[in-house]
C-alpha positions as CSV (number, residue, x, y, z in Angstrom):
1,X,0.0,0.0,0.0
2,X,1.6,3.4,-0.9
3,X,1.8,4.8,2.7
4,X,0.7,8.6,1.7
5,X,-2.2,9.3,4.1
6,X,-4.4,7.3,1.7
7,X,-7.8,7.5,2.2
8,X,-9.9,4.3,3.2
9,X,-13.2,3.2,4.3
10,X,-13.1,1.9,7.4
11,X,-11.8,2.0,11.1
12,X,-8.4,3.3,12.0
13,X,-7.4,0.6,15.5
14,X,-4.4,3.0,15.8
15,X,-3.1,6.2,14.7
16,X,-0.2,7.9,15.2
17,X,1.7,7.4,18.5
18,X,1.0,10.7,19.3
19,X,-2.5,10.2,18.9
20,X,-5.0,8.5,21.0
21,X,-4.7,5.0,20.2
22,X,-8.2,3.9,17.8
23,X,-10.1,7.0,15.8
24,X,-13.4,6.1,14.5
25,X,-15.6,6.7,11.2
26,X,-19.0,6.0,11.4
27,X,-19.9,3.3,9.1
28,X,-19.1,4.3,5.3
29,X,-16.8,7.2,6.6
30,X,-13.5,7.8,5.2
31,X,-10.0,7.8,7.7
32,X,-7.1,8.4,6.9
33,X,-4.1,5.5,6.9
34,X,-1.4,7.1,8.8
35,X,2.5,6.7,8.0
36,X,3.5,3.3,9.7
37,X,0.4,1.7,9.9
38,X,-0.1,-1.8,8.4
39,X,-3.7,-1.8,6.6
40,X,-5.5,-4.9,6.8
41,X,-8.7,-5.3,4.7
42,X,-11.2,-7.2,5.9
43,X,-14.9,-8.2,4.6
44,X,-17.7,-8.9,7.8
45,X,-20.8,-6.5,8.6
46,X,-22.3,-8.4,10.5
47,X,-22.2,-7.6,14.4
48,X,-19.3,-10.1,15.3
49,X,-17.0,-7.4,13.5
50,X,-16.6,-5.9,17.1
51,X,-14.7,-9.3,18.0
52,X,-12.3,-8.7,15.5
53,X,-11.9,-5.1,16.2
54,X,-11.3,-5.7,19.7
55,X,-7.9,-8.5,18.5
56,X,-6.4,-5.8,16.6
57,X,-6.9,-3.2,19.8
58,X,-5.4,-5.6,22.0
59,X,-2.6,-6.4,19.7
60,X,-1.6,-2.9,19.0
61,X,-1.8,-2.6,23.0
62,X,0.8,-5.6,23.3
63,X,3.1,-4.5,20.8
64,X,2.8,-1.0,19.6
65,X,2.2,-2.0,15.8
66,X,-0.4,0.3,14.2
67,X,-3.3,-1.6,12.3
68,X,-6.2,0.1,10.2
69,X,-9.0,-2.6,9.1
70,X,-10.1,-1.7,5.9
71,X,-13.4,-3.4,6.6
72,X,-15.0,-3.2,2.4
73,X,-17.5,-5.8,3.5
74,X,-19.7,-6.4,1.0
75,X,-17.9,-5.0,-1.6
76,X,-14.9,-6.8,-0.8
77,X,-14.2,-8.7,-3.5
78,X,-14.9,-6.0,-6.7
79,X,-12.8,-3.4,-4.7
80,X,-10.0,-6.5,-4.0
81,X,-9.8,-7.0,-8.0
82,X,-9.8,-3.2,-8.5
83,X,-6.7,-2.9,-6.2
84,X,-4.9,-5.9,-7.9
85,X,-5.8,-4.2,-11.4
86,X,-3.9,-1.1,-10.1
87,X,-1.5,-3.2,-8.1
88,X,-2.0,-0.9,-5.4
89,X,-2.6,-3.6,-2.3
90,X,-3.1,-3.1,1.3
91,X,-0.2,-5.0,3.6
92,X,-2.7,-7.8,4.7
93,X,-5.8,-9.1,3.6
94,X,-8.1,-12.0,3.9
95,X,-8.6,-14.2,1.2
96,X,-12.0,-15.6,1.2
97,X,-11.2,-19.1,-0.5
98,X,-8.7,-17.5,-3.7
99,X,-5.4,-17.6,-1.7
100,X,-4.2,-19.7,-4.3
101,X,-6.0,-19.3,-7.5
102,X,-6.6,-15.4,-7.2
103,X,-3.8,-13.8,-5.4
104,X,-1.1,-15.8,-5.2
105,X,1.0,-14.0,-7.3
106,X,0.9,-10.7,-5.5
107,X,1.5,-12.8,-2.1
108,X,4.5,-13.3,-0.4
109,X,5.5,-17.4,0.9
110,X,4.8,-17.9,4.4
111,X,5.5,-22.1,4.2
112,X,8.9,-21.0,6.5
113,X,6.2,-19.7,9.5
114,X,6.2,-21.7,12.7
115,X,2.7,-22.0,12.7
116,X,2.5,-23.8,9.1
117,X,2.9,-27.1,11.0
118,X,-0.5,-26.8,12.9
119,X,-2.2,-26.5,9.6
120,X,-5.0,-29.4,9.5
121,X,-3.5,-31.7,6.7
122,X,-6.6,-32.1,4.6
123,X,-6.4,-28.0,4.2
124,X,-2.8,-28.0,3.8
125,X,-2.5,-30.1,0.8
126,X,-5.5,-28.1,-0.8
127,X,-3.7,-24.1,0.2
128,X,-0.4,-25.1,-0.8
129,X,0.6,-24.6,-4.1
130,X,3.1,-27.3,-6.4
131,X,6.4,-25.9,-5.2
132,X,5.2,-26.2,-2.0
133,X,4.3,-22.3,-1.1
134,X,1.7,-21.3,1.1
135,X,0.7,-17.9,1.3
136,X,-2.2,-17.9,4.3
137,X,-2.4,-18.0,7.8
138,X,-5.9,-20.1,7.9
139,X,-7.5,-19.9,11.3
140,X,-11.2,-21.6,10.0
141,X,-11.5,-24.1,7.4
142,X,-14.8,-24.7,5.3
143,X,-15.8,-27.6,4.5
144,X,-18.7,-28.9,1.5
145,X,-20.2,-31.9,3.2
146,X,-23.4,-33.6,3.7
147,X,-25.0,-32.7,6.7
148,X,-28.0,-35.5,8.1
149,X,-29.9,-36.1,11.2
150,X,-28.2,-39.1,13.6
151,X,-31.5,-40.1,14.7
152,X,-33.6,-39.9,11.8
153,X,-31.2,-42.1,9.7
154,X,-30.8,-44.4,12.5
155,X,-34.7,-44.6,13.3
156,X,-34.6,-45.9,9.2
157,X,-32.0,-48.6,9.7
158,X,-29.2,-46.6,7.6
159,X,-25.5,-46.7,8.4
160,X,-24.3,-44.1,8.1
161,X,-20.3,-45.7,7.8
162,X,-21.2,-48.1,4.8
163,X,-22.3,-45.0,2.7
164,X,-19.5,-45.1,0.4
165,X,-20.5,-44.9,-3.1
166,X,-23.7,-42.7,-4.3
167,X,-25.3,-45.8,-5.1
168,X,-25.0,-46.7,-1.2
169,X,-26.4,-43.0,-0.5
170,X,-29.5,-44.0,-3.0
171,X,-30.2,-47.0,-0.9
172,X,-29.9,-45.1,2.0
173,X,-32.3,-42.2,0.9
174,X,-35.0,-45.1,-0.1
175,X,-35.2,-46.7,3.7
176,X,-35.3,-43.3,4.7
177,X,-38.5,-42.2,2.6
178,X,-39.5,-45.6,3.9
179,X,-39.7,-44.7,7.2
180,X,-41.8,-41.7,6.4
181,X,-39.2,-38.9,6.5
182,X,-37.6,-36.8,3.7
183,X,-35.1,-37.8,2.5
184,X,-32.9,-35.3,1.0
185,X,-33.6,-31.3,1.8
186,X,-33.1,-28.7,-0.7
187,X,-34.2,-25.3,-2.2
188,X,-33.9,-23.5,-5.1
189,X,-32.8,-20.3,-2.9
190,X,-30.0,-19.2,-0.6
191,X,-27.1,-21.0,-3.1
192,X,-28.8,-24.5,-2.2
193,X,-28.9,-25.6,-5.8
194,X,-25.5,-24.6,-6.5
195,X,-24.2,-26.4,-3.0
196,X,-25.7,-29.4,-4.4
197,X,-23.6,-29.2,-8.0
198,X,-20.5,-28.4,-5.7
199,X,-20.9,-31.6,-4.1
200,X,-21.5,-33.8,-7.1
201,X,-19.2,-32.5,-9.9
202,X,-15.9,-33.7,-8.5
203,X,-17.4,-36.5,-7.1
204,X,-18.0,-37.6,-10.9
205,X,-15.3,-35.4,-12.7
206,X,-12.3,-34.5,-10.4
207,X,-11.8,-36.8,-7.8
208,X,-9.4,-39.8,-7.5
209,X,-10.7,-42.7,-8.6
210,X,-12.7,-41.0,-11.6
211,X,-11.6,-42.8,-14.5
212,X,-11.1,-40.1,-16.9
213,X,-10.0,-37.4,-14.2
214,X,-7.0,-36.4,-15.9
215,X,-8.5,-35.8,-19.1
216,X,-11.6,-33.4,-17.6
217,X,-9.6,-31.3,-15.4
218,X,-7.1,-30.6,-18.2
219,X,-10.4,-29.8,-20.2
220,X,-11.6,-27.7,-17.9
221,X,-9.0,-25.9,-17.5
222,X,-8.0,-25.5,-20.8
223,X,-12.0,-24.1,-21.7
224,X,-12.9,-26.9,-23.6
225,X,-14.8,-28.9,-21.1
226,X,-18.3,-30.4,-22.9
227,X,-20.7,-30.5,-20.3
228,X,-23.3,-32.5,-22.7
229,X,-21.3,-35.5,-22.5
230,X,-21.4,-35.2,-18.7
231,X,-24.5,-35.2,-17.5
232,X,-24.4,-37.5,-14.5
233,X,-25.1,-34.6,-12.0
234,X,-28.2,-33.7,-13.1
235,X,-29.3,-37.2,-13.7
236,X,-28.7,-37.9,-10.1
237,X,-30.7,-34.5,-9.1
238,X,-33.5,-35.7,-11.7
239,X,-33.6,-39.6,-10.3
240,X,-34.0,-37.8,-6.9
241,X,-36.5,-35.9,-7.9
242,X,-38.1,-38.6,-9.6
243,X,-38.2,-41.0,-6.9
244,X,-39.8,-38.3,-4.4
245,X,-36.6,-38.4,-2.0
246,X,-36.4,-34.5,-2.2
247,X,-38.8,-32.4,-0.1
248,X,-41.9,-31.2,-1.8
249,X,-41.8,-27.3,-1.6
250,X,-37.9,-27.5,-3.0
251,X,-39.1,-24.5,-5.9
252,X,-41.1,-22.4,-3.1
253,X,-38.5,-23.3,-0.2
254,X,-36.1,-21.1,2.0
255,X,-32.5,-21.9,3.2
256,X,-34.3,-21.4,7.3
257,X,-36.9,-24.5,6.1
258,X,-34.2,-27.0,5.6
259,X,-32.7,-25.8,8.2
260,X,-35.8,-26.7,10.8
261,X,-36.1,-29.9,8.6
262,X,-33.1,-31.0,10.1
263,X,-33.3,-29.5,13.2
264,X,-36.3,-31.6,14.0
265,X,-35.7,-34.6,12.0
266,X,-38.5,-34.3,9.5
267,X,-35.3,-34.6,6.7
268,X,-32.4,-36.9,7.1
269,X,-30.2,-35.1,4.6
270,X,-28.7,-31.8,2.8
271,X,-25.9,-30.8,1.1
272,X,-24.5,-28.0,1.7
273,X,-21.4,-26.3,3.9
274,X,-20.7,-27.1,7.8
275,X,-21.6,-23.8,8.1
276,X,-25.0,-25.2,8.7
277,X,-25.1,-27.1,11.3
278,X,-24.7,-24.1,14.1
279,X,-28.0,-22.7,12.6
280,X,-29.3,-26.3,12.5
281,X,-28.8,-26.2,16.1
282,X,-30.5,-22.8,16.7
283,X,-33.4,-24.6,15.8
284,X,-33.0,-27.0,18.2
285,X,-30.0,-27.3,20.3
286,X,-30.9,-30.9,20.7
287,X,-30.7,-32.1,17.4
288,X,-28.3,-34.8,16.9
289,X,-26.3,-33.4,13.6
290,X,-23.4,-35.2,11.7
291,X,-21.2,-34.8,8.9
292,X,-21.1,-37.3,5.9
293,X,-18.0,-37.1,2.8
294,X,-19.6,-37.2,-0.5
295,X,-19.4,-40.8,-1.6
296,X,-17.9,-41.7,-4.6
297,X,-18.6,-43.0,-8.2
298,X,-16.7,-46.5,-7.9
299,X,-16.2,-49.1,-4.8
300,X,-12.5,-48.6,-4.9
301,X,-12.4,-44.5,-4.8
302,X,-12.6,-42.6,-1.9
303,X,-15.2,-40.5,-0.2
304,X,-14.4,-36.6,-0.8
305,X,-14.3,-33.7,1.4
306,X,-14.6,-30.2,-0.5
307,X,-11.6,-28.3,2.1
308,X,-11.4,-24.4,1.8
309,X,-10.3,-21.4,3.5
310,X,-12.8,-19.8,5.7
311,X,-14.6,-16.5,4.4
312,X,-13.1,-13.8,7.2
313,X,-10.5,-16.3,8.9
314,X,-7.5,-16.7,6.8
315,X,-5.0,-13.9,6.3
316,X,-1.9,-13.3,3.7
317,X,0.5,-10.9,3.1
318,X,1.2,-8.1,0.2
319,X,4.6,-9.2,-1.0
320,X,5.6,-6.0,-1.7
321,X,4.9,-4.7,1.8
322,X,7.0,-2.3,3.5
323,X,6.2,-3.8,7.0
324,X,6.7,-7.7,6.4
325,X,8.1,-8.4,9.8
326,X,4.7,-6.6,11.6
327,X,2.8,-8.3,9.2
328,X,4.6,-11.6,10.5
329,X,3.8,-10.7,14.0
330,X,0.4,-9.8,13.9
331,X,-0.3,-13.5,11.7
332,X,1.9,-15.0,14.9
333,X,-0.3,-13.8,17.2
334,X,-3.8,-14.2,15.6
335,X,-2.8,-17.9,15.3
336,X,-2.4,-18.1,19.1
337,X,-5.3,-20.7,20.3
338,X,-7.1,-18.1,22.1
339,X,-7.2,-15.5,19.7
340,X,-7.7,-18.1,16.7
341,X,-10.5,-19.3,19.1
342,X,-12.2,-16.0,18.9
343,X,-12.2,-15.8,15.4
344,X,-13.5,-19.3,14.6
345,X,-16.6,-18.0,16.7
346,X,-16.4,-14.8,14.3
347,X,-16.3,-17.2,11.0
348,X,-18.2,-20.6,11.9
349,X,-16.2,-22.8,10.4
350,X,-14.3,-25.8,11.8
351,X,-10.7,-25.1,13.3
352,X,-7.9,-25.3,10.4
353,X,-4.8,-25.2,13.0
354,X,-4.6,-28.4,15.4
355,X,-3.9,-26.5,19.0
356,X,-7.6,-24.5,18.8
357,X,-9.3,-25.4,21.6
358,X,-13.1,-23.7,21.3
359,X,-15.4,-23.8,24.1
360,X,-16.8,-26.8,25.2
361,X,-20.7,-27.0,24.8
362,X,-20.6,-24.4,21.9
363,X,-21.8,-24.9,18.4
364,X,-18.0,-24.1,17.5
365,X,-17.1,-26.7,19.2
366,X,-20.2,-29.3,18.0
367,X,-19.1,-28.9,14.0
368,X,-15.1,-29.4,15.0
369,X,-16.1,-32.5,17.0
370,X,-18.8,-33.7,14.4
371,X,-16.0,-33.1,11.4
372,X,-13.1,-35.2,13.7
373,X,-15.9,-37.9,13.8
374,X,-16.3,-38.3,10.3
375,X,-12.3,-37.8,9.8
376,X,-11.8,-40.9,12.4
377,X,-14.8,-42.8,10.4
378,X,-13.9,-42.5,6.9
379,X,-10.0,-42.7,7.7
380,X,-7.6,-43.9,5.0
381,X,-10.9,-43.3,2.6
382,X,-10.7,-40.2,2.0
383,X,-9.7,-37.4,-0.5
384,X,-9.6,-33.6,0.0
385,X,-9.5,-31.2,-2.7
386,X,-10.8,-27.2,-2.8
387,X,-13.8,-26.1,-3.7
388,X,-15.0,-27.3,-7.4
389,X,-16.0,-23.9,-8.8
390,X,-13.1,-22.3,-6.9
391,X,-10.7,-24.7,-8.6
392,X,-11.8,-25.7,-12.0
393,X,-14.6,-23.6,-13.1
394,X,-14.0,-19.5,-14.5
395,X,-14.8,-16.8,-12.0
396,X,-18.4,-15.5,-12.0
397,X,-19.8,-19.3,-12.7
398,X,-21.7,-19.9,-8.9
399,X,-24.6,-18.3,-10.1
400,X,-24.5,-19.8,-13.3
401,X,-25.1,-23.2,-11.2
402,X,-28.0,-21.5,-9.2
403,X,-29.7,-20.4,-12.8
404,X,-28.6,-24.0,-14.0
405,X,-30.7,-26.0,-10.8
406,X,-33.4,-23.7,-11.3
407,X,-34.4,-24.3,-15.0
408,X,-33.5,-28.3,-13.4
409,X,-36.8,-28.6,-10.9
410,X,-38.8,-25.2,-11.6
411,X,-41.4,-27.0,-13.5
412,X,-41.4,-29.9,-11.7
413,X,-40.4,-31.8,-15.3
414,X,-36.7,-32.2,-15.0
415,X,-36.3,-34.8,-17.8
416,X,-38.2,-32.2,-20.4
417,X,-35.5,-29.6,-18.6
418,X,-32.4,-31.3,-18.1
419,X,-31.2,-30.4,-21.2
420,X,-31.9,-26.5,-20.9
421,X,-30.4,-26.8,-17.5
422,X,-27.1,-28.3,-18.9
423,X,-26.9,-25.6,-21.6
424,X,-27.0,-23.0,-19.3
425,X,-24.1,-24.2,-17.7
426,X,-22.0,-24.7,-20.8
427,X,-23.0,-21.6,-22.9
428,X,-21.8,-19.6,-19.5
429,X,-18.8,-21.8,-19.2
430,X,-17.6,-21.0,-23.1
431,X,-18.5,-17.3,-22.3
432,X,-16.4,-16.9,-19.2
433,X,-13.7,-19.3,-21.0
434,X,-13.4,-16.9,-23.7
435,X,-14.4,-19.4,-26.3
């Protein structure tokens, strides 16, 4: 960041030494950045910003190091592109999922920090790139996943540790629509429909154990991908759909619906993000939640875990800073376990570095023990990769997914729609490809 009194929106934690130690802006003001002050830009408006506000206060208290959050919140990341297009960075940022893919290049190596070696493995391998640089601190991990109710799968006779293929999950699904319950809860709002593509696609495409897995990922890379010859996502959706094992107001549906579904053990199953199963819980902090891999395509390939870095949790550094070393420190000490703790409250994803302790009883705490469980269950069967669209698909392509789900079960006809639905995808695909 060009350290000329540059104006920001924001909250300055410290000014000058001369000054008292936090001004404010109300929100949307403008403060200045003064000389010496590492900017960090951050993206949360929700109330738990105060949390993180306070961390930056107490570490400016403990070492005299000047901080100003940039806090862009919602439009984080147009005004993060803008300042790579002008390559005019703040010192710190958080990365929201792109360490790798997005802004690598304009990050400096941290794989030489001491707290590397705490990194949860399954993350690691997935934030580090192939000459083995790593360019976040990542203090929350988030994880794609299939959430499901303990006691509703066990009331149908379904274990839950043979699901390993998604011909087991089918079978599963059926003795739990025998039983009377739903079996698999979705809605075509609130990014449902495009969580449920983001669970399936590498399942099918990208994963080990796919048999032409080499060959798509090179194609969809290279912008060539043809997503008529690989339909096998929506056919799953449609069979589904078919067989009644998704929940009847799917195209009238809210997010907070599947949510109660599960909280009270009406559904057995969604897929979605861990970040679900706190807000499962406010339902009812009774329910009895756990976490599933996606199966896989063949016996002999593993389940899969979509692995990423938390939205407001995982921190890298501008390479061309002029403060590296504070930069260093302040990453040293938000990786401490009690201020990481604080932060995984902040984010509500699972704890990325192994010496977090969050507080018993919490809902924190419930999703990091409910993920451990279904590490220890699947062990030796599993595979982690990042998130699919995050990974192999162009940027701007999430929605696309949405729009392609959508057109899928709208009319309640997806075999007349399928074939829209898949177009949508691939004429937004070769757009965004350039082709």
């Amino acid at each position: 960041m060009k350290k000329n009194l540059k104006k920001v929106l924001g909250i300055t934690l410290a000014a000058a030494m001369a000054m008292p130690m936090a001004a404010f802006a109300g929100d949307g003001g403008e403060v200045e950045v003064p000389e010496g002050s590492i900017e960090l830009a951050y993206n949360l408006s929700t109330d738990d910003y105060s949390i993180f506000e306070q961390i930056i206060k107490d570490f400016t208290d403990q070492t005299g190091i000047q901080v100003t959050i940039n806090n862009l919140g919602g439009d984080y990341e147009s005004a993060m592109k803008t300042k790579m297009a002008s390559n005019d960075l703040p010192d710190m940022w958080v990365t929201h999922g792109w360490s790798l893919i997005r802004y690598s290049e304009y990050m400096m190596d941290l794989s030489d920090q001491d707290w590397v070696s705490k990194i949860d493995p399954g993350l690691k391998s997935v934030i580090t790139n192939d000459d083995g640089q790593l360019f976040i601190l990542p203090i929350t991990q988030a994880v794609a996943a299939i959430m499901y109710n303990k006691d509703t799968v066990s009331a149908a006779g379904v274990d839950i540790s043979k699901i390993r293929t998604w011909a087991d999950f089918d079978d599963a699904c059926q003795k739990v629509a025998d039983s009377g319950k739903t079996p698999i809860e979705m809605v075509l709002a609130d990014a449902y429909d495009s969580y449920t593509l983001e669970g399936l696609w590498p399942t099918e495409l990208t994963n080990d154990g796919v048999a032409d897995k080499d060959a798509n990922i090179e194609a969809l890379k290279g912008g060539d991908f043809d997503w008529t010859a690989h339909t096998e996502a929506w056919d799953q959706i449609q069979k589904w759909y078919e067989n009644g094992w998704i929940n009847d107001d799917v195209t009238s549906g809210k997010r907070d619906q599947v949510l109660q579904a599960l909280a009270s053990g009406d559904g057995a199953f969604t897929l979605f993000s861990t970040e679900n199963i706190p807000q499962i819980r406010m339902q009812n902090p009774d329910a009895n939640i756990g976490i599933l891999p996606y199966p896989s395509v063949a016996d002999d390939a593993p389940s899969y875990f979509g692995t990423g870095e938390g939205n407001f949790s995982c921190f890298g550094i501008w390479k061309d800073t002029e403060y590296a070393d504070q930069c260093k420190q302040l990453l040293e000490y938000l990786a401490q376990p009690e201020i990481a703790a604080q932060i995984v409250k902040i984010d509500g994803g699972i704890p990325a570095l192994s010496d977090t302790e969050v507080e018993s009883g919490t809902d924190a705490a419930y999703t990091a023990d409910a993920f451990k469980e279904a590490q220890t269950a699947f062990d030796g069967d599993l595979y982690y990769d990042n998130f699919f669209d995050r990974e192999y698909l162009p940027s701007g392509m999430w929605s696309v997914m949405t729009d392609s789900i959508d057109t899928l079960l709208a009319n309640e006809d997806p075999a007349s729609d399928k074939e829209t639905a898949i177009e949508i995808v691939q004429d937004n695909y070769d757009d965004l490809m350039g082709n």
